[in-house]
C-alpha positions, 0 to 999 in steps of 0.5 A: 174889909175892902181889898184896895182893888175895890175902890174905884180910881176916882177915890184913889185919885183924891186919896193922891192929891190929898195925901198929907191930910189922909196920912196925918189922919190915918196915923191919928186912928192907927195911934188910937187904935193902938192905945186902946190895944195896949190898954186891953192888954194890960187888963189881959195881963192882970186877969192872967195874974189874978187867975193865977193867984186865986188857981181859978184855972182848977174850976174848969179842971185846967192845970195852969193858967195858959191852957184855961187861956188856951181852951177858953178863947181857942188860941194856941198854948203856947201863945197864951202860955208866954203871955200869962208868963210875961205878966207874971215877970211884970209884977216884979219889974215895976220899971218894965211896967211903967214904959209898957203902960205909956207907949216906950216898948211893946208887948213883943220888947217885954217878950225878951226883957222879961227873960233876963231882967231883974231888980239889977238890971233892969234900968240899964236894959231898959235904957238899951231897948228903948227905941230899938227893934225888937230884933236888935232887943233880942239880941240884947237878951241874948248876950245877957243870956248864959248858955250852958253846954247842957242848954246846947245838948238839949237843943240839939236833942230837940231837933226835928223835921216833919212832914205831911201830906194834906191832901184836900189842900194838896199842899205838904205842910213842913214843921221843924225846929233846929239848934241855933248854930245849923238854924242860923245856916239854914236862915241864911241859906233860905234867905239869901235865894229867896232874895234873888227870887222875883218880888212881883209876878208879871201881873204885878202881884206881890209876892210875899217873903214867906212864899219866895222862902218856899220857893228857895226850899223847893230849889235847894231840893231839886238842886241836890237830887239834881247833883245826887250821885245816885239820881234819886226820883220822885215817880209821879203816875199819870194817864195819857189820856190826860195829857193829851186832853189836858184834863183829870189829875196826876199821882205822885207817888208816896204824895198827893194828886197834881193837876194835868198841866202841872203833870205836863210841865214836870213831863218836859224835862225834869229830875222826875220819873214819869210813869205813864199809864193807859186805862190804869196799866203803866205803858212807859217811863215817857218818849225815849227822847223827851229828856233833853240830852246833854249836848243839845242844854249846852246849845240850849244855854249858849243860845239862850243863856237866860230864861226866855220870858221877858224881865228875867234874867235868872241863869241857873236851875233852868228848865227845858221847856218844849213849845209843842209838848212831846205828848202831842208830838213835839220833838225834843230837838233844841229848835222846839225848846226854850229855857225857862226858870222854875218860876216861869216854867209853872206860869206857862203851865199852871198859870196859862201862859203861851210860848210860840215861835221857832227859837230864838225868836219866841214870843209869850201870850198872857192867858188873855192871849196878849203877846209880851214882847221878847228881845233877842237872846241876850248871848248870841255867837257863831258858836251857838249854832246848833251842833250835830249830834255825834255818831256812834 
């Protein structure tokens, strides 16, 4: 499939002018499509009841309809499972049937419907879905649904978290499932930061729901242990040599192997312990004065109040980033350091951009080395000049 970046300007051009006519035909293939998709599933759903008729899974030695599915077409059990359970249920709700079959309700409306419906039912909860989203339909079912306290006991018996590292992706993959009541808090807590994450990035990519959701796990996570009584660290082992030269890989311990500039970037001021390591001996936890002292992030924030790169104006869960890092020398003193957000703190990392100047009047380079303009900080007053360390 062509990515839209690949067709040149002049078809884009036209697809503008002639945007009527192009979306007209567009949503006649998409209608056809989706007709031919309706039909194949239906043809799915009486296969799926003729095996389970006739027990035909037993040949193979499958003990149910779904796993033959499953282990036939490589699709996971569940999914094929809940689809051979639907088209059981349909046999019954011949209604339900009729307004799959033309069109009214799709697969995932019947997904609910098939749930609660019966011979009583099922005109009127037909009539209050048609039309809706599946969403809304699911909220439909559930007040249909009767939940007894033995239901509850056992959701919440089936909560659990897990994680693992994956380290050829050198990603943790998280699965866990949660009780309505503390999955609803959950939803809305993840939802409600991901919300104030950036849409875009500077280059105008998209950024989907999904990653922003990731991102805002990733701050509740540094935003507890950063207010954790007992200062709990994550240890991450890396070579001078590699941060002086940029290159090799860093270890976090109990975890995967980062890159050198993530390295760096953790190494400007974090709630992380560096070790520091030199031909594979630890030599340190780090420069005595590379973790920014607390009265110097109050100048830090007067002077700067937001992160510095230009477009953002995120106020909170900032991190203190040195222009010249203190691995090559640069001091932890408030005129070589800047105010970053998380997400723009990676980009001038990992993702290549350049900060420069003297504060408050920095610029930024794309990694083509393209400036981008900064304003001047947005809170500015006599008290933001910068305090004298006090004397013990």
């Amino acid at each position: 499939m062509k990515d839209r970046t690949d067709f040149p300007e002049s078809s884009i051009d036209t697809v503008m002018v002639q945007r009527p006519a192009a979306v007209e035909d567009f949503t006649k293939r998409a209608d056809d499509w989706y007709r031919r998709k309706l039909a194949l599933e239906r043809e799915g759903m009486q296969l799926a009841t003729e095996m389970e008729r006739f027990r035909l899974y037993e040949h193979d030695g499958q003990d149910s309809t779904g796993r033959w599915f499953a282990n036939h077409f490589g699709l996971g059990v569940g999914r094929t499972s809940e689809f051979v359970n639907v088209a059981l249920a349909l046999q019954k709700l011949p209604k339900s049937d009729e307004a799959y079959g033309q069109g009214r309700i799709s697969y995932d409306h019947l997904r609910a419907i098939t749930q609660v419906a019966n011979d009583e039912n099922e005109a009127d909860l037909l009539a209050a879905v048609e039309g809706t989203s599946v969403k809304d339909t699911f909220k439909v079912v559930d007040r249909i649904i009767e939940v007894s306290a033995e239901d509850s006991r056992n959701a919440r018996s089936n909560r659990y978290l897990s994680m693992r590292w994956d380290h050829d992706s050198r990603l943790l993959w998280i699965s866990g499932a949660l009780p309505e009541e503390e999955g609803a808090l959950f939803e809305t807590a993840i939802d409600t930061l991901a919300k104030r994450m950036p849409k875009k990035s500077v280059d105008g990519d998209y950024t989907p729901i999904e990653s922003r959701r990731a991102d805002a796990l990733s701050l509740m996570a540094d935003s507890t242990l950063a207010q954790h009584p007992s200062k709990p660290r994550v240890v991450v082992h890396v070579d001078a040599d590699t941060l002086l030269k940029g290159e090799g890989a860093a270890e976090v311990e109990g975890g995967s192997t980062i890159s050198a500039e993530t390295a760096k970037r953790l190494c400007c001021d974090a709630s992380l312990q560096k070790v520091i390591n030199q031909d594979g001996v630890p030599i340190g936890v780090g420069r005595a004065m590379r973790t920014v002292p607390h009265w110097i992030l109050t100048f830090l924030k007067l002077r700067d109040a937001t992160c510095r790169f230009p477009g953002c104006d995120r106020r909170n869960m900032l991190d203190a980033h040195h222009i010249l890092h203190w691995i090559n020398g640069g001091p932890t003193n408030y005129d070589n350091l800047v105010l970053l957000c998380k997400t723009h703190h990676y980009m001038v990392h990992e993702g290549g951009y350049t900060v420069s100047g003297e504060p408050p009047k920095t610029w930024i380079e794309r990694p083509g080395k393209t400036p981008i303009k900064v304003g001047p900080p947005i809170f500015v007053n006599k008290r933001s000049e910068a305090p004298a360390p006090m004397k013990c």
